[in-house]
N, C-alpha and C positions, 0 to 999 in steps of 0.2 A: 223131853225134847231139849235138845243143848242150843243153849242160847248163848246170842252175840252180845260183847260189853261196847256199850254206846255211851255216848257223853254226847248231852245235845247244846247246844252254844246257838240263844235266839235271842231277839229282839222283838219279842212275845207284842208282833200284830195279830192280824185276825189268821192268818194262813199260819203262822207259825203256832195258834193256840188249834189249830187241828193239826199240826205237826206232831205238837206234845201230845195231846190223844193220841194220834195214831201208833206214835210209838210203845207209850206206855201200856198200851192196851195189847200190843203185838205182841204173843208168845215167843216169837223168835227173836226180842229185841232183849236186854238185858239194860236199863239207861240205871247207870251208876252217879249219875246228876247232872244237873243244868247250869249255867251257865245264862248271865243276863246281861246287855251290852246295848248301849244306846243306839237307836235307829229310828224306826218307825216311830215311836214317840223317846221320852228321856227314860233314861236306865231305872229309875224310881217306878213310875209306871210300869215299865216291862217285869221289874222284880215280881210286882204288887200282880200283874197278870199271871203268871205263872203260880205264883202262890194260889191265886183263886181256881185255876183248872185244877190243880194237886188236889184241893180241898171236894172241887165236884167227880175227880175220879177215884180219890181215896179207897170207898166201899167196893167200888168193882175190884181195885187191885190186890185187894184181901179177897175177895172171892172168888176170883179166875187162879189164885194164885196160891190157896196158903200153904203148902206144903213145902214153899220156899219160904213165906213169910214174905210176901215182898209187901213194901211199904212205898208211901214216896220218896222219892228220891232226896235228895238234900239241893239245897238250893245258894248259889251264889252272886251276889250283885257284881259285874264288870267294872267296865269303861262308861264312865257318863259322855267321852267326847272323844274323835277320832286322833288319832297321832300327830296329825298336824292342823287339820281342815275344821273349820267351826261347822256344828253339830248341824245337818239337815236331818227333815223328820217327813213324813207323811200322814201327819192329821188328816190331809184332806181323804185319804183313803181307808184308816184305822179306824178317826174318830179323836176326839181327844185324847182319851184314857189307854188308845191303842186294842181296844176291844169293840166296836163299834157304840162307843158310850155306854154298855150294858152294866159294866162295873159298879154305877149306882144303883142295882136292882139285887145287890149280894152284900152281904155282912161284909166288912175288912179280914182276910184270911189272918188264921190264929197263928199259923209256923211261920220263921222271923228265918230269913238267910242267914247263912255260916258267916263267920265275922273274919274272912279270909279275902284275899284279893281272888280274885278269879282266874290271872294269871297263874297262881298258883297252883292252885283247886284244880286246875288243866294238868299242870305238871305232875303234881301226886297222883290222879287219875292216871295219866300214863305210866308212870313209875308203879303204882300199886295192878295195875293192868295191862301187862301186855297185851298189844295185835287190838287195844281196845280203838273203834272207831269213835271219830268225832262226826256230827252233824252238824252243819251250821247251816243256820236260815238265815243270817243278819248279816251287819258288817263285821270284818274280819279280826277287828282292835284284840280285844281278849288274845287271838288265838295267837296273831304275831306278837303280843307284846310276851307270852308265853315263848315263843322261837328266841325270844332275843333275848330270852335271861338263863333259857337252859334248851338249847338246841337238839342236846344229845340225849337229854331224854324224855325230849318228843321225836324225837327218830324213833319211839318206839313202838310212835303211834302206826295203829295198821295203814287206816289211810283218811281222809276226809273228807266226807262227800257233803258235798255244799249245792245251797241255791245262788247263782250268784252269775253275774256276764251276759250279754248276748252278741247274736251274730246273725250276720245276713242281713243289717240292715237295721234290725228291731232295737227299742231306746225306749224306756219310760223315765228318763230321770236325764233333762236335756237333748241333744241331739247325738249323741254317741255313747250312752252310759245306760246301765242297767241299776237301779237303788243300793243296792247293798254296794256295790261296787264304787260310786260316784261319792257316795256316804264316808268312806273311809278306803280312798285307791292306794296309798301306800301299806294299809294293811295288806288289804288285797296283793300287792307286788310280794310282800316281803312271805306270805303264804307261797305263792304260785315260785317263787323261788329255792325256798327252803329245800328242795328234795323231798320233802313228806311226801307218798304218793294223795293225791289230789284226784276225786271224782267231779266234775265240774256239770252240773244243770243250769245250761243257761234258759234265758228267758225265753228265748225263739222255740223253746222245745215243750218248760211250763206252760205256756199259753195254748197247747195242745189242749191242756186236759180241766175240764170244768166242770164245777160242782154248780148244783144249783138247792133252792129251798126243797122241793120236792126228793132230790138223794137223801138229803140230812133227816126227811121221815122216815124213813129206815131203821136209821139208829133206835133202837128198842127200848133201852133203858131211857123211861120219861124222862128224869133231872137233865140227862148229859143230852139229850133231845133240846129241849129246852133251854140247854145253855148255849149252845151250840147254833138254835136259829136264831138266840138273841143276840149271840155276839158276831153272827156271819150278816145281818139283818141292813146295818151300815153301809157294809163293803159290798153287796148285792144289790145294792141300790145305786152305789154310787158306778157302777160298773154297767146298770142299767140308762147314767146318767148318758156318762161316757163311750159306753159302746154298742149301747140297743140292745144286751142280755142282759136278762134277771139273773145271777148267779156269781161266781170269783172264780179265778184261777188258783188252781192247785197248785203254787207256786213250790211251798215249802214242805209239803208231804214226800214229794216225790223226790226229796234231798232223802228219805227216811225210807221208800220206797224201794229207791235204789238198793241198799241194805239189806232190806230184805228177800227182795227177788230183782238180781240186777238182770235178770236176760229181759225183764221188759224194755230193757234200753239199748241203743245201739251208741257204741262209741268209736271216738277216733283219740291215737293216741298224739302227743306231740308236746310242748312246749308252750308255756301261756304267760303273759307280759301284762300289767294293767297301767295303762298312763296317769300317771301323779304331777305329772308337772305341765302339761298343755294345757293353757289357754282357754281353747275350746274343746279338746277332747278329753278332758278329766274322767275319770273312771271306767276307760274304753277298754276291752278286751280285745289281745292281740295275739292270735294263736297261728302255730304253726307247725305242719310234722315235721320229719325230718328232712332238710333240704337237701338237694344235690350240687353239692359248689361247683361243678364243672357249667351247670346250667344256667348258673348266676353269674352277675356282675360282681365288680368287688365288694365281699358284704362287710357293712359297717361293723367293729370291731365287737358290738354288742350280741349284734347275732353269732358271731363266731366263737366269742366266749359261750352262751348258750347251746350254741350246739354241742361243744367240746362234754359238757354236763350230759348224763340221763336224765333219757324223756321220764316225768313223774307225773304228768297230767293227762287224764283219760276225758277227753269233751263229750258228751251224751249230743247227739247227731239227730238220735234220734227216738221215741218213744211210742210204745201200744195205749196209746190214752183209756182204749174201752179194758185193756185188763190193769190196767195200772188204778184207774176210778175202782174198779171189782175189787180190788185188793183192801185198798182202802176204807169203802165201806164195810166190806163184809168184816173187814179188822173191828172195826167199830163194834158193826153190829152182831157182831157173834160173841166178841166177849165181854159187851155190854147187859146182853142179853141175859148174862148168869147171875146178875142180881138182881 
Protein backbone atom coordinates (compact mmCIF):
# COMPACT_ATOMS: atom_id res chain seq x y z
CA UNK A 1 0.00 0.00 0.00
CA UNK A 2 1.83 3.55 -0.83
CA UNK A 3 1.80 5.64 1.86
CA UNK A 4 1.72 9.46 2.59
CA UNK A 5 4.83 11.25 4.23
CA UNK A 6 3.32 13.24 7.27
CA UNK A 7 5.08 15.31 9.81
CA UNK A 8 2.95 15.88 12.82
CA UNK A 9 3.61 19.44 14.64
CA UNK A 10 1.44 19.15 18.29
CA UNK A 11 1.18 20.30 21.49
CA UNK A 12 0.69 16.84 22.81
CA UNK A 13 -2.82 17.48 24.97
CA UNK A 14 -5.25 14.71 25.38
CA UNK A 15 -6.81 15.12 21.64
CA UNK A 16 -3.51 15.45 20.03
CA UNK A 17 -2.08 12.16 22.03
CA UNK A 18 -4.98 10.23 20.02
CA UNK A 19 -3.83 12.28 16.98
CA UNK A 20 -0.40 10.72 17.35
CA UNK A 21 -2.07 7.04 17.57
CA UNK A 22 -4.11 7.65 15.03
CA UNK A 23 -1.82 8.40 12.71
CA UNK A 24 1.00 6.20 13.67
CA UNK A 25 -1.20 3.29 13.54
CA UNK A 26 -2.74 4.34 9.90
CA UNK A 27 -1.22 2.25 7.25
CA UNK A 28 -1.76 5.10 4.86
CA UNK A 29 0.13 7.55 6.96
CA UNK A 30 3.96 7.56 6.59
CA UNK A 31 4.92 10.23 9.97
CA UNK A 32 8.58 10.91 9.35
CA UNK A 33 8.58 12.92 12.93
CA UNK A 34 7.01 15.07 15.37
CA UNK A 35 7.40 18.04 16.16
CA UNK A 36 6.50 19.61 19.94
CA UNK A 37 5.49 23.36 20.60
CA UNK A 38 4.10 24.89 23.69
CA UNK A 39 0.34 25.17 24.11
CA UNK A 40 -1.78 23.22 26.04
CA UNK A 41 0.69 22.80 28.72
CA UNK A 42 4.72 24.03 28.35
CA UNK A 43 6.84 22.40 25.42
CA UNK A 44 8.69 20.21 28.14
CA UNK A 45 5.51 18.44 29.02
CA UNK A 46 4.32 18.10 25.59
CA UNK A 47 8.02 16.71 24.41
CA UNK A 48 7.86 14.21 27.55
CA UNK A 49 3.89 13.20 26.21
CA UNK A 50 4.74 12.28 23.01
CA UNK A 51 7.85 10.32 24.10
CA UNK A 52 5.51 8.32 26.38
CA UNK A 53 2.70 7.36 23.62
CA UNK A 54 5.88 6.32 21.05
CA UNK A 55 7.01 4.15 24.00
CA UNK A 56 3.16 2.57 24.45
CA UNK A 57 2.83 2.18 20.53
CA UNK A 58 6.23 0.96 19.82
CA UNK A 59 5.36 -2.86 19.73
CA UNK A 60 2.27 -2.51 17.46
CA UNK A 61 4.56 -0.41 15.06
CA UNK A 62 6.94 -3.38 14.47
CA UNK A 63 4.25 -5.56 14.14
CA UNK A 64 1.76 -3.97 11.79
CA UNK A 65 4.60 -3.04 10.13
CA UNK A 66 8.01 -4.89 9.72
CA UNK A 67 8.65 -5.36 6.41
CA UNK A 68 9.26 -1.57 6.32
CA UNK A 69 10.82 -1.70 9.61
CA UNK A 70 9.13 1.02 10.76
CA UNK A 71 10.14 2.41 14.13
CA UNK A 72 9.14 5.53 15.96
CA UNK A 73 9.60 8.36 14.64
CA UNK A 74 12.18 10.92 15.89
CA UNK A 75 11.19 13.49 17.96
CA UNK A 76 11.83 17.31 18.29
CA UNK A 77 11.34 19.90 21.12
CA UNK A 78 9.83 23.36 19.47
CA UNK A 79 8.99 26.79 20.75
CA UNK A 80 8.49 26.93 24.57
CA UNK A 81 6.59 30.51 23.82
CA UNK A 82 4.58 32.18 20.96
CA UNK A 83 6.24 34.96 18.63
CA UNK A 84 5.15 37.64 20.37
CA UNK A 85 2.14 36.85 23.17
CA UNK A 86 3.16 35.28 26.59
CA UNK A 87 2.42 31.57 26.74
CA UNK A 88 -1.52 30.55 27.50
CA UNK A 89 -2.06 26.90 28.36
CA UNK A 90 -5.13 24.89 29.02
CA UNK A 91 -4.43 22.84 32.36
CA UNK A 92 -7.96 23.25 33.06
CA UNK A 93 -8.69 20.96 30.16
CA UNK A 94 -5.32 18.54 29.69
CA UNK A 95 -4.64 18.30 33.28
CA UNK A 96 -1.39 19.46 34.49
CA UNK A 97 0.97 17.15 32.69
CA UNK A 98 -1.32 17.72 29.44
CA UNK A 99 -2.33 14.07 29.51
CA UNK A 100 -5.09 14.19 31.94
CA UNK A 101 -2.47 13.68 34.98
CA UNK A 102 -1.95 10.04 33.74
CA UNK A 103 1.84 10.64 33.30
CA UNK A 104 2.57 9.62 36.89
CA UNK A 105 1.27 6.12 36.35
CA UNK A 106 4.23 5.39 33.60
CA UNK A 107 8.05 5.08 33.94
CA UNK A 108 9.84 8.63 32.38
CA UNK A 109 10.27 7.54 28.45
CA UNK A 110 13.80 6.21 27.56
CA UNK A 111 14.24 8.06 23.81
CA UNK A 112 15.63 11.79 24.45
CA UNK A 113 14.45 14.36 21.39
CA UNK A 114 17.00 15.20 18.51
CA UNK A 115 19.19 18.05 19.65
CA UNK A 116 17.82 20.19 16.64
CA UNK A 117 15.55 23.26 16.66
CA UNK A 118 12.43 22.16 15.32
CA UNK A 119 12.29 24.85 12.91
CA UNK A 120 14.74 23.20 11.41
CA UNK A 121 13.65 19.47 11.69
CA UNK A 122 10.46 21.09 9.67
CA UNK A 123 12.70 22.41 6.85
CA UNK A 124 14.92 19.06 6.35
CA UNK A 125 11.63 17.19 6.37
CA UNK A 126 10.51 19.18 3.60
CA UNK A 127 13.72 19.22 1.73
CA UNK A 128 14.35 15.48 2.42
CA UNK A 129 10.39 14.89 1.29
CA UNK A 130 8.67 16.26 -1.17
CA UNK A 131 4.60 16.68 -1.41
CA UNK A 132 5.43 15.67 2.44
CA UNK A 133 2.28 16.87 4.50
CA UNK A 134 2.36 18.65 7.76
CA UNK A 135 -0.30 18.23 10.59
CA UNK A 136 -0.66 20.39 13.06
CA UNK A 137 -2.90 20.17 16.23
CA UNK A 138 -1.22 23.15 18.33
CA UNK A 139 -0.19 26.59 17.95
CA UNK A 140 1.31 27.53 14.73
CA UNK A 141 5.07 28.91 16.29
CA UNK A 142 7.35 26.09 14.97
CA UNK A 143 5.71 26.06 11.52
CA UNK A 144 6.07 30.09 10.87
CA UNK A 145 9.16 30.32 12.54
CA UNK A 146 10.19 27.61 9.77
CA UNK A 147 8.36 30.00 6.76
CA UNK A 148 10.46 32.79 7.91
CA UNK A 149 13.95 31.34 7.69
CA UNK A 150 13.57 29.19 4.62
CA UNK A 151 10.26 30.08 2.77
CA UNK A 152 11.33 28.28 -0.37
CA UNK A 153 11.58 25.26 0.89
CA UNK A 154 8.65 24.72 2.55
CA UNK A 155 6.91 25.76 -0.62
CA UNK A 156 7.55 22.18 -0.98
CA UNK A 157 5.45 21.30 1.55
CA UNK A 158 2.24 19.48 -0.12
CA UNK A 159 -0.07 21.26 2.04
CA UNK A 160 -1.05 21.51 5.78
CA UNK A 161 -3.83 20.33 7.39
CA UNK A 162 -4.42 21.75 10.67
CA UNK A 163 -6.93 22.05 13.73
CA UNK A 164 -7.19 25.47 14.35
CA UNK A 165 -10.20 28.63 13.83
CA UNK A 166 -13.61 28.81 14.19
CA UNK A 167 -16.68 30.38 12.67
CA UNK A 168 -20.23 30.87 12.91
CA UNK A 169 -20.05 32.24 16.03
CA UNK A 170 -18.16 29.40 18.14
CA UNK A 171 -15.01 30.46 20.70
CA UNK A 172 -13.54 28.42 23.33
CA UNK A 173 -10.57 30.71 24.19
CA UNK A 174 -12.31 34.28 24.84
CA UNK A 175 -15.02 35.80 22.90
CA UNK A 176 -13.76 35.40 19.34
CA UNK A 177 -10.94 32.92 19.28
CA UNK A 178 -10.43 29.29 18.97
CA UNK A 179 -7.06 27.87 21.28
CA UNK A 180 -4.54 27.30 19.06
CA UNK A 181 -5.26 30.31 17.39
CA UNK A 182 -5.65 32.88 20.31
CA UNK A 183 -2.27 30.96 21.70
CA UNK A 184 -0.02 32.23 19.03
CA UNK A 185 -2.22 34.58 16.25
CA UNK A 186 0.59 35.92 14.35
CA UNK A 187 1.81 32.40 13.95
CA UNK A 188 -1.31 31.56 12.83
CA UNK A 189 -1.37 34.99 10.08
CA UNK A 190 2.09 34.47 8.98
CA UNK A 191 0.87 30.38 8.01
CA UNK A 192 -2.40 31.49 6.53
CA UNK A 193 -0.37 33.90 4.40
CA UNK A 194 2.50 32.09 3.37
CA UNK A 195 0.98 30.45 -0.02
CA UNK A 196 1.61 26.83 1.51
CA UNK A 197 -1.69 25.34 0.65
CA UNK A 198 -3.59 25.18 3.97
CA UNK A 199 -6.41 22.54 4.96
CA UNK A 200 -8.14 24.39 7.75
CA UNK A 201 -10.52 22.26 10.59
CA UNK A 202 -12.16 24.76 12.56
CA UNK A 203 -13.79 24.33 15.72
CA UNK A 204 -17.59 24.66 14.53
CA UNK A 205 -16.85 21.52 12.54
CA UNK A 206 -14.61 19.41 15.51
CA UNK A 207 -17.28 19.81 17.79
CA UNK A 208 -19.28 17.51 15.35
CA UNK A 209 -17.56 14.57 16.28
CA UNK A 210 -17.35 12.82 19.86
CA UNK A 211 -15.52 10.15 21.31
CA UNK A 212 -16.76 8.89 24.41
CA UNK A 213 -15.17 6.09 27.20
CA UNK A 214 -17.29 3.41 25.88
CA UNK A 215 -15.62 4.02 21.77
CA UNK A 216 -12.16 3.67 23.34
CA UNK A 217 -13.25 -0.13 24.53
CA UNK A 218 -12.92 -0.99 21.31
CA UNK A 219 -9.44 -0.55 21.01
CA UNK A 220 -8.23 -4.22 21.36
CA UNK A 221 -4.87 -4.11 22.24
CA UNK A 222 -5.16 -3.86 26.29
CA UNK A 223 -1.88 -1.50 27.09
CA UNK A 224 -2.90 1.25 24.33
CA UNK A 225 -6.65 0.50 25.82
CA UNK A 226 -5.66 1.37 28.91
CA UNK A 227 -3.45 4.33 28.19
CA UNK A 228 -5.77 5.73 26.34
CA UNK A 229 -8.80 5.73 28.89
CA UNK A 230 -6.29 6.99 31.45
CA UNK A 231 -5.21 9.76 29.55
CA UNK A 232 -8.74 10.70 27.96
CA UNK A 233 -10.25 10.12 31.80
CA UNK A 234 -9.48 14.10 32.71
CA UNK A 235 -10.81 15.70 29.57
CA UNK A 236 -14.07 13.37 29.78
CA UNK A 237 -14.93 14.64 32.85
CA UNK A 238 -14.16 17.87 32.70
CA UNK A 239 -16.35 18.19 29.34
CA UNK A 240 -19.05 16.25 31.47
CA UNK A 241 -18.36 19.30 33.81
CA UNK A 242 -18.84 21.81 31.34
CA UNK A 243 -21.23 20.58 28.88
CA UNK A 244 -23.45 17.65 30.34
CA UNK A 245 -21.36 14.60 28.12
CA UNK A 246 -19.24 12.11 29.25
CA UNK A 247 -16.87 12.10 26.54
CA UNK A 248 -14.18 15.03 24.31
CA UNK A 249 -14.11 16.21 21.05
CA UNK A 250 -12.32 14.79 18.30
CA UNK A 251 -10.61 17.93 17.77
CA UNK A 252 -7.20 16.98 16.59
CA UNK A 253 -7.72 13.45 14.76
CA UNK A 254 -9.66 14.83 12.17
CA UNK A 255 -6.50 17.34 11.23
CA UNK A 256 -5.06 13.57 10.41
CA UNK A 257 -8.43 12.38 9.31
CA UNK A 258 -8.58 14.70 6.77
CA UNK A 259 -5.24 12.97 5.10
CA UNK A 260 -6.45 10.22 5.08
CA UNK A 261 -9.83 10.26 3.48
CA UNK A 262 -10.51 13.91 2.72
CA UNK A 263 -14.15 13.30 1.13
CA UNK A 264 -15.28 13.03 4.70
CA UNK A 265 -15.29 16.65 4.63
CA UNK A 266 -16.71 19.36 2.84
CA UNK A 267 -14.78 22.46 2.02
CA UNK A 268 -14.78 26.04 0.84
CA UNK A 269 -11.98 27.54 -0.75
CA UNK A 270 -10.81 31.29 -0.15
CA UNK A 271 -8.41 33.37 1.79
CA UNK A 272 -7.92 33.40 5.70
CA UNK A 273 -6.51 36.35 7.90
CA UNK A 274 -6.13 35.79 11.81
CA UNK A 275 -6.16 39.03 14.14
CA UNK A 276 -2.96 39.61 16.05
CA UNK A 277 -3.44 42.86 17.01
CA UNK A 278 -7.13 43.67 18.30
CA UNK A 279 -7.96 44.35 21.64
CA UNK A 280 -10.52 42.21 21.85
CA UNK A 281 -10.58 39.96 18.95
CA UNK A 282 -7.20 38.37 19.35
CA UNK A 283 -6.89 35.02 17.50
CA UNK A 284 -10.15 35.66 15.39
CA UNK A 285 -10.34 33.81 12.01
CA UNK A 286 -11.25 35.83 9.18
CA UNK A 287 -12.23 34.06 6.03
CA UNK A 288 -13.33 34.95 2.83
CA UNK A 289 -13.82 33.42 -1.07
CA UNK A 290 -13.26 35.27 -3.71
CA UNK A 291 -14.96 38.61 -3.74
CA UNK A 292 -16.66 40.48 -6.44
CA UNK A 293 -15.30 44.09 -6.42
CA UNK A 294 -17.95 45.46 -8.64
CA UNK A 295 -20.29 44.43 -5.53
CA UNK A 296 -18.31 46.10 -2.95
CA UNK A 297 -17.54 49.41 -1.52
CA UNK A 298 -14.05 50.56 -1.66
CA UNK A 299 -12.19 47.67 -0.11
CA UNK A 300 -9.51 48.52 2.14
CA UNK A 301 -6.10 48.13 0.68
CA UNK A 302 -5.56 44.87 2.62
CA UNK A 303 -8.22 42.92 1.10
CA UNK A 304 -7.07 44.04 -2.38
CA UNK A 305 -3.66 43.10 -1.76
CA UNK A 306 -5.02 39.69 -0.79
CA UNK A 307 -7.14 39.20 -3.44
CA UNK A 308 -4.43 39.94 -6.01
CA UNK A 309 -2.59 36.64 -4.32
CA UNK A 310 -4.02 32.77 -4.95
CA UNK A 311 -6.58 31.30 -2.90
CA UNK A 312 -4.35 28.60 -0.75
CA UNK A 313 -6.80 27.90 2.14
CA UNK A 314 -9.53 25.10 1.76
CA UNK A 315 -11.95 25.80 5.22
CA UNK A 316 -13.70 22.22 6.06
CA UNK A 317 -17.57 23.53 6.13
CA UNK A 318 -18.36 20.74 6.73
CA UNK A 319 -17.92 16.92 8.13
CA UNK A 320 -19.59 13.00 8.19
CA UNK A 321 -18.85 12.71 11.98
CA UNK A 322 -20.47 8.97 11.99
CA UNK A 323 -17.66 7.98 9.29
CA UNK A 324 -15.10 10.08 10.29
CA UNK A 325 -15.45 8.46 14.29
CA UNK A 326 -15.53 4.77 12.12
CA UNK A 327 -12.25 5.57 10.68
CA UNK A 328 -10.67 6.45 13.50
CA UNK A 329 -11.52 3.75 15.69
CA UNK A 330 -11.26 1.09 13.51
CA UNK A 331 -7.50 2.78 12.65
CA UNK A 332 -7.04 1.99 16.24
CA UNK A 333 -8.60 -1.01 16.43
CA UNK A 334 -7.48 -3.06 13.80
CA UNK A 335 -4.00 -2.38 13.85
CA UNK A 336 -3.74 -2.54 17.43
CA UNK A 337 -5.34 -5.55 17.21
CA UNK A 338 -1.97 -7.45 15.51
CA UNK A 339 -0.30 -7.54 18.59
Amino acid sequence: MRTHPVLLDVDAGVDDTLAIAFALLSPQLDVKGISTVAGNVPVKSCTRNVLLTLEILAPMLHSFSPERGRTSPPVVEGASKPLREKLFTAKEVHGEDGVGNASKFYPRPLQKPLSISAADFIIQTAQKNPQVTIIATGPLTNIALAIRKNKSAMKRVREISMMGGAFGGLHNTGPAAEFNFYVDPDAADVVMQSGIPVRLHPLNVTEQCIVTPHDLQAVRNRMLQEYLLSVTKFYFQFHRRTEKFLGGYLHDPLAVAAVINPSLFVYESGYAHVEFAGKYTRGMSVFFPKLNPAKEAALPEWVSRTLRRRMNVRVAAGVDPVRAKRLFLQTLSAQSARK
